[in-house]
TORMI-703398 format. One record per residue: residue in one letter; chain; x, y, z of N, C-alpha, C in turn. Coordinates in steps of 0.2 Angstrom, whole numbers. Layout:
N
+----+----+-------+-------+-------+-------+-------+-------+-------+-------+-------+
| aa | ch |   nxx |   nyy |   nzz |  caxx |  cayy |  cazz |   cxx |   cyy |   czz |
+----+----+-------+-------+-------+-------+-------+-------+-------+-------+-------+
|  A |  A |     X |     Y |     Z |     X |     Y |     Z |     X |     Y |     Z |
...
+----+----+-------+-------+-------+-------+-------+-------+-------+-------+-------+
//
This chain:
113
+----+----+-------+-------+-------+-------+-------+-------+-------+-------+-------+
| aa | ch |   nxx |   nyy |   nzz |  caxx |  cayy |  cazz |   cxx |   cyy |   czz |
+----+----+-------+-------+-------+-------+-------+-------+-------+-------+-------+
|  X |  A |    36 |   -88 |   303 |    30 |   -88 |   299 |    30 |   -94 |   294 |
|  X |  A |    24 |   -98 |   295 |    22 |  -103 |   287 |    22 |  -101 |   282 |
|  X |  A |    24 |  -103 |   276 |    26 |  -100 |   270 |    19 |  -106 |   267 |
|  X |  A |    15 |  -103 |   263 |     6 |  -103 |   261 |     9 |  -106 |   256 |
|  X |  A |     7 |  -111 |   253 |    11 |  -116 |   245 |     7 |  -111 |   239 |
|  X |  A |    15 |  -110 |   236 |    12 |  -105 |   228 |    13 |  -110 |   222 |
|  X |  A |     9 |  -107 |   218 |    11 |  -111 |   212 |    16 |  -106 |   207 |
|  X |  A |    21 |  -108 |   206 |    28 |  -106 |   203 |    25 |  -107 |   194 |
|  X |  A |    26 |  -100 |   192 |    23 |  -101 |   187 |    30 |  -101 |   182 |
|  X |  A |    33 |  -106 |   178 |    40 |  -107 |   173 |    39 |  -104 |   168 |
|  X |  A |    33 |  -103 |   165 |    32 |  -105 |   157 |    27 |   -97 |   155 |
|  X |  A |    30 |   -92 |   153 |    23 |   -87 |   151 |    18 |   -88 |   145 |
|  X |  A |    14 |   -88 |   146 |    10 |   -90 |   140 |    13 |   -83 |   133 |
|  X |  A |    13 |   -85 |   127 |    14 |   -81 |   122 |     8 |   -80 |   116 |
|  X |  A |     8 |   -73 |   114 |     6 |   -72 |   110 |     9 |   -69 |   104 |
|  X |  A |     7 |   -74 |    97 |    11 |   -71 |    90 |     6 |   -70 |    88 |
|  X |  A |     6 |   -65 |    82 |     2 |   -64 |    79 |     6 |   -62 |    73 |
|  X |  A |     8 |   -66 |    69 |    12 |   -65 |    62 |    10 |   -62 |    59 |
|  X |  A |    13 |   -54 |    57 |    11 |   -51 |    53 |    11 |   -54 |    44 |
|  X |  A |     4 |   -51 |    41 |     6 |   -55 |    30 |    11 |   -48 |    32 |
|  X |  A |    14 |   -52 |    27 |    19 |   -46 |    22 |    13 |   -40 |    16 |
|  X |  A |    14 |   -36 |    17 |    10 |   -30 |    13 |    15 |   -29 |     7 |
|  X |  A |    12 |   -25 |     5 |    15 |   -21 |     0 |    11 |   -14 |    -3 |
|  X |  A |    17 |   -11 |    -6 |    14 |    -3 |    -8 |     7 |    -6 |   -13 |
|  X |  A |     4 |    -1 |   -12 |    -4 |     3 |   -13 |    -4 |     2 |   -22 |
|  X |  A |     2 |     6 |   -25 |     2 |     9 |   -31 |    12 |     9 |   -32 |
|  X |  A |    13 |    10 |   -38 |    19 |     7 |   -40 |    22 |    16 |   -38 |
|  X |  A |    29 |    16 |   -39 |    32 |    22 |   -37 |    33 |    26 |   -42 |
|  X |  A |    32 |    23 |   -50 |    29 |    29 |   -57 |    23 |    27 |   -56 |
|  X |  A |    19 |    25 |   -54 |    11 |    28 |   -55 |     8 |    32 |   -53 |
|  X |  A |     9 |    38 |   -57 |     6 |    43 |   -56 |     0 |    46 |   -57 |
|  X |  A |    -1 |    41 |   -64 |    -9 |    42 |   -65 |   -15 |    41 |   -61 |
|  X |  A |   -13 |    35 |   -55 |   -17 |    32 |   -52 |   -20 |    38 |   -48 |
|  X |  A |   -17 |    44 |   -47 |   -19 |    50 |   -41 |   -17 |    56 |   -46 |
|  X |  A |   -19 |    60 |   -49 |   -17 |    65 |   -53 |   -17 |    71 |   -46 |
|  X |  A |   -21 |    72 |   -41 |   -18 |    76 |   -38 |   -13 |    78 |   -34 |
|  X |  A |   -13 |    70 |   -31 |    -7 |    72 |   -26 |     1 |    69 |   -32 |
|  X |  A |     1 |    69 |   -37 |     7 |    68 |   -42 |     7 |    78 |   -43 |
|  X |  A |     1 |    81 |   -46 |     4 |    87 |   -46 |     5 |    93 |   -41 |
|  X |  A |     1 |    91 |   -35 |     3 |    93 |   -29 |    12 |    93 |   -28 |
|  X |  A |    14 |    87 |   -30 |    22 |    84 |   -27 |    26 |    87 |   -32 |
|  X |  A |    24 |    88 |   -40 |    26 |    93 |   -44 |    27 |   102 |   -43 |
|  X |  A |    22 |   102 |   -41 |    23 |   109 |   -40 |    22 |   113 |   -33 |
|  X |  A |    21 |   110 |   -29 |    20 |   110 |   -23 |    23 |   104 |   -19 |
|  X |  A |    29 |   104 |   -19 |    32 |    99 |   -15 |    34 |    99 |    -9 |
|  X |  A |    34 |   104 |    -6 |    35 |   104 |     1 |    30 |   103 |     5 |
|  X |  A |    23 |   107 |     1 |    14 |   106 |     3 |    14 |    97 |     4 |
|  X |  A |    15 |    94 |     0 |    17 |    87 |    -1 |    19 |    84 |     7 |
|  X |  A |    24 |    86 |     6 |    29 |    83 |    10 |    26 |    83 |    19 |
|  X |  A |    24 |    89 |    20 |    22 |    91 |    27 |    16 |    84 |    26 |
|  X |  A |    12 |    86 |    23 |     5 |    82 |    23 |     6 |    74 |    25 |
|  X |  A |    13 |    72 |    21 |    15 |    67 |    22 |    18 |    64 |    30 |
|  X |  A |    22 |    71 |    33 |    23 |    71 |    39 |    15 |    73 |    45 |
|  X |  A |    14 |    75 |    42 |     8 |    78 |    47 |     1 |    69 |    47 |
|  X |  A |     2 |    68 |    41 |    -2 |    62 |    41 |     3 |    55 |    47 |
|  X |  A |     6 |    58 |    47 |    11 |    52 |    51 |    15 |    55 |    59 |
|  X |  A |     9 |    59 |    58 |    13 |    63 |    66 |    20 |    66 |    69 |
|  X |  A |    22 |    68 |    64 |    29 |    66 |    63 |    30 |    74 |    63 |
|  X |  A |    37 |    79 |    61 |    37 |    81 |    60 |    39 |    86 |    54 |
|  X |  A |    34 |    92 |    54 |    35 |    94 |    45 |    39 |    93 |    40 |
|  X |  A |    46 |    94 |    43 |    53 |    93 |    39 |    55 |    86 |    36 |
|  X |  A |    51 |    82 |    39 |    55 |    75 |    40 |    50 |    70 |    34 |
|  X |  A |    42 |    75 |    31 |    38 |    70 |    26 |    44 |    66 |    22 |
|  X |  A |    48 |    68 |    19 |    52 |    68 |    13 |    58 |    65 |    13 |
|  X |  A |    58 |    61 |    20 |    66 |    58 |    22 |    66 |    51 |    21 |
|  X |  A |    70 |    46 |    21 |    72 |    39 |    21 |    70 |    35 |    27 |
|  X |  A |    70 |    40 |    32 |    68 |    38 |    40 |    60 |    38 |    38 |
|  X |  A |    58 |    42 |    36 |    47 |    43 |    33 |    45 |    37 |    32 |
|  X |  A |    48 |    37 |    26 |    47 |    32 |    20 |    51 |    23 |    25 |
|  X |  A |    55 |    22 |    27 |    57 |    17 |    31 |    51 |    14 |    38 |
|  X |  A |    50 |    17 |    39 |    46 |    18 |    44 |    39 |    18 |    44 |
|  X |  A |    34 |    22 |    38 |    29 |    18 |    36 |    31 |    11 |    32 |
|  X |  A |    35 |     9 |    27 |    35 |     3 |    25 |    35 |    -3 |    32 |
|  X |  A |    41 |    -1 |    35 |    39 |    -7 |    41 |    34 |    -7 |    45 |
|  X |  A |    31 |    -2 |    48 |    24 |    -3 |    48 |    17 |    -6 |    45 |
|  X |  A |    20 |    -5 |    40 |    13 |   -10 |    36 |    18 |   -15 |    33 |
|  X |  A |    26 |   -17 |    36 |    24 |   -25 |    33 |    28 |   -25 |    27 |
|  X |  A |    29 |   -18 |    25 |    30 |   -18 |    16 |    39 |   -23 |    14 |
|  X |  A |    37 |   -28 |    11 |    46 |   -29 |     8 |    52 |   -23 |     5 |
|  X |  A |    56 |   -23 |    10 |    60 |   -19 |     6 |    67 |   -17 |    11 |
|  X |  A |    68 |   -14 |    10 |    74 |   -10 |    15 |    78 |    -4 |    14 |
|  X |  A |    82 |     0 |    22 |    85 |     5 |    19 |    88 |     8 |    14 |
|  X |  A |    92 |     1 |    11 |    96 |     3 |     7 |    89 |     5 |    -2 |
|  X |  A |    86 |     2 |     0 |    79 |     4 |    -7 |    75 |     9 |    -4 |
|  X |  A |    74 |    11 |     2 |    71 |    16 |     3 |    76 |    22 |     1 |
|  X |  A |    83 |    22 |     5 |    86 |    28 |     1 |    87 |    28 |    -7 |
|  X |  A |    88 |    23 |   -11 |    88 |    23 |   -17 |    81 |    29 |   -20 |
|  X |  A |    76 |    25 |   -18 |    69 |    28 |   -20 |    70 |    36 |   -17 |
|  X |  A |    71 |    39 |   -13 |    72 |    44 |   -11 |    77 |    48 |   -14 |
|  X |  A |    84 |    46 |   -16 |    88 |    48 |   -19 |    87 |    51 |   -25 |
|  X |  A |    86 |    44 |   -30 |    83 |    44 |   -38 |    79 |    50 |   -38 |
|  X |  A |    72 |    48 |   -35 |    67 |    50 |   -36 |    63 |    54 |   -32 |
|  X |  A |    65 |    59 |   -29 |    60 |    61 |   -22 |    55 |    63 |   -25 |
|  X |  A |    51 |    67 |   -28 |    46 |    68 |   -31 |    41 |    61 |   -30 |
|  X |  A |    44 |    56 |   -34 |    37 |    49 |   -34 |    39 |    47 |   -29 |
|  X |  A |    43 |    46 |   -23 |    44 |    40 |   -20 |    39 |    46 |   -13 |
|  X |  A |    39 |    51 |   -12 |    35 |    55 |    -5 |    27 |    54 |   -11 |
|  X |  A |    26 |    55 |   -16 |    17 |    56 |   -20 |    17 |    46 |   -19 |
|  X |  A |    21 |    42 |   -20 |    19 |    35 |   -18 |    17 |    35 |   -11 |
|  X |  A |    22 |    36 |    -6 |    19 |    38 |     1 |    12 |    40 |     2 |
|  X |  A |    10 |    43 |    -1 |     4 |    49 |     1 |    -1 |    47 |    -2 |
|  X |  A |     1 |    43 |    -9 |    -7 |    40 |   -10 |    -6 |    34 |    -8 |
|  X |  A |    -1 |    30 |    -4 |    -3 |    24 |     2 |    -7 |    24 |     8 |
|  X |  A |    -5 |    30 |     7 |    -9 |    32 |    15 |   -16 |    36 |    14 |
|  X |  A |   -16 |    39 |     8 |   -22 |    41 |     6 |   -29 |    33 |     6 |
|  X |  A |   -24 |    28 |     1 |   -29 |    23 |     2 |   -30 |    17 |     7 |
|  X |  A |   -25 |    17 |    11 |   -27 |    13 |    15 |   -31 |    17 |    22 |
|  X |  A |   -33 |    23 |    20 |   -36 |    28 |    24 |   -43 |    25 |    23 |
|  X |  A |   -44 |    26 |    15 |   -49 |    26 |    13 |   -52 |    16 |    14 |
|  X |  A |   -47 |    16 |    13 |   -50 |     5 |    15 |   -51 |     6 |    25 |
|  X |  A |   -50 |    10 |    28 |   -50 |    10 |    37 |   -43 |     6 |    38 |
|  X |  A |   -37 |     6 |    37 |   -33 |     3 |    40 |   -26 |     7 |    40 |
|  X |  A |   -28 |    12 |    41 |   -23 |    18 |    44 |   -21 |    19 |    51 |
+----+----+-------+-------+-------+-------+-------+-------+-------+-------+-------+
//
């Protein structure tokens, strides 16, 4: 059999797409910025917590964990790391799941959820 002349492709073409570096929405004590979901996280923090998970497909028990919060940050890009992600979690569960939730609240409301 004659072997047809191919072109030997070496080189694949690439596509980057650099992601900006982002950052949180709202600060991790601003509370005032959303009076709701601060006294939602207050007194109702589980209600919180699921919404957080349930927003992120994720599952109910997990809104409120260091993997949640790790996981939306590096999806949007946000600076930071696990070891600050459990700190914020540790410290402070309460504001660091109601920071979550009004990031996701607004960047719902800009379309880029």
């Amino acid at each position: 059999l004659a072997m047809a002349s191919q072109t030997v492709i070496t080189v694949q073409p690439q596509f980057s797409a650099a992601q900006q570096p982002g950052e949180w929405q709202t600060g991790l004590l601003d509370c005032c910025s959303d009076c709701g979901v601060c006294l939602c996280g207050m007194f109702c923090f589980l209600c919180l917590s699921c919404q957080v998970a349930g927003d992120m497909d994720e599952c109910c028990l997990c809104g409120s964990s260091v993997a949640m919060r790790t996981l939306y940050r590096t999806r949007y890009n946000i600076p930071g790391s696990i070891l600050s992600d459990f700190c914020s979690i540790w410290c402070c569960t309460p504001c660091a799941v109601c920071q979550l939730k009004r990031d996701i609240n607004r960047r719902k409301a800009m379309g880029i959820f």
